[in-house]
C-alpha positions as CSV (number, residue, x, y, z in Angstrom):
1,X,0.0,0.0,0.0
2,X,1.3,3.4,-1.1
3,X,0.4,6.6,1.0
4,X,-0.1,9.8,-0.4
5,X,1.4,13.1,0.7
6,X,0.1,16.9,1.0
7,X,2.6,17.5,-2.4
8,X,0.4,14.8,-4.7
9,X,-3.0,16.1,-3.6
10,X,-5.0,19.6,-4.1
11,X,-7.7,21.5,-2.1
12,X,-9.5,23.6,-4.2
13,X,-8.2,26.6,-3.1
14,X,-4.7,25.3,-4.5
15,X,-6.3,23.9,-7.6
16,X,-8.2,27.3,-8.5
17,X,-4.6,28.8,-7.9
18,X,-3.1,26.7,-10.4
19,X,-6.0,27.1,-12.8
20,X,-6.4,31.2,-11.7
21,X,-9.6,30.6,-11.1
22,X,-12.3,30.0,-7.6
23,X,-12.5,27.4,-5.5
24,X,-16.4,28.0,-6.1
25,X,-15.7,28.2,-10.0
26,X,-14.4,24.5,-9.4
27,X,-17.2,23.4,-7.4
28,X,-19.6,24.5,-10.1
29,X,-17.6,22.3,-12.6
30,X,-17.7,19.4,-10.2
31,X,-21.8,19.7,-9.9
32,X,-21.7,19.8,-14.1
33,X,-19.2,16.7,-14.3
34,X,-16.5,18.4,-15.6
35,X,-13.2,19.3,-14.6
36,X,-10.3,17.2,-13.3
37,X,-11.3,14.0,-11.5
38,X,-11.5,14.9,-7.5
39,X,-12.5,12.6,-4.2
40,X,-14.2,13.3,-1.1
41,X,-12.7,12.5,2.6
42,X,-16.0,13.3,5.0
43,X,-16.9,17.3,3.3
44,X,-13.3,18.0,2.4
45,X,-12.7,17.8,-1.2
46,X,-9.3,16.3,-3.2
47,X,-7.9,16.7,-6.4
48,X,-5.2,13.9,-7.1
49,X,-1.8,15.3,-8.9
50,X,-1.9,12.5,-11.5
51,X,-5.8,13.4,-12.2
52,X,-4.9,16.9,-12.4
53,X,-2.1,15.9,-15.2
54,X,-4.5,13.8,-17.1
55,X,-7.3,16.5,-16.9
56,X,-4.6,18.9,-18.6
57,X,-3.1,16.4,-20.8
58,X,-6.7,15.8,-22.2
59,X,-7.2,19.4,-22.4
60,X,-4.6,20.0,-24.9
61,X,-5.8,21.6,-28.4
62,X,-4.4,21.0,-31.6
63,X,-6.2,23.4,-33.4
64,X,-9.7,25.7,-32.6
65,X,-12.6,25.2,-34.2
């Protein structure tokens, strides 16, 4: 079993930082489906680091329109 430390996980206020954005901008995104994949502990909300790489690395645009 692996354990994961505070440098592999976001809070949303650290997320919405990264993406300079709200942590209430992310929750809105969560309630649509959208967004980087996150997980719950009690209230408290995560965002796993590799999640957050995938959710960018999916994001990536080759071209517009």
């Amino acid at each position: 079993m692996t354990t994961t430390t505070t440098s592999e996980v976001f809070t949303p206020e650290e997320l919405a930082k990264r993406y300079d954005t709200t942590p209430p901008a992310l929750a809105a995104l969560r309630h649509k489906g959208k967004g980087p994949r996150f997980f719950k502990l009690g209230r408290r909300v995560y965002y796993r680091l590799e999640d957050v790489l995938a959710y960018e690395r999916d994001a990536i645009q080759e071209r517009t329109a």
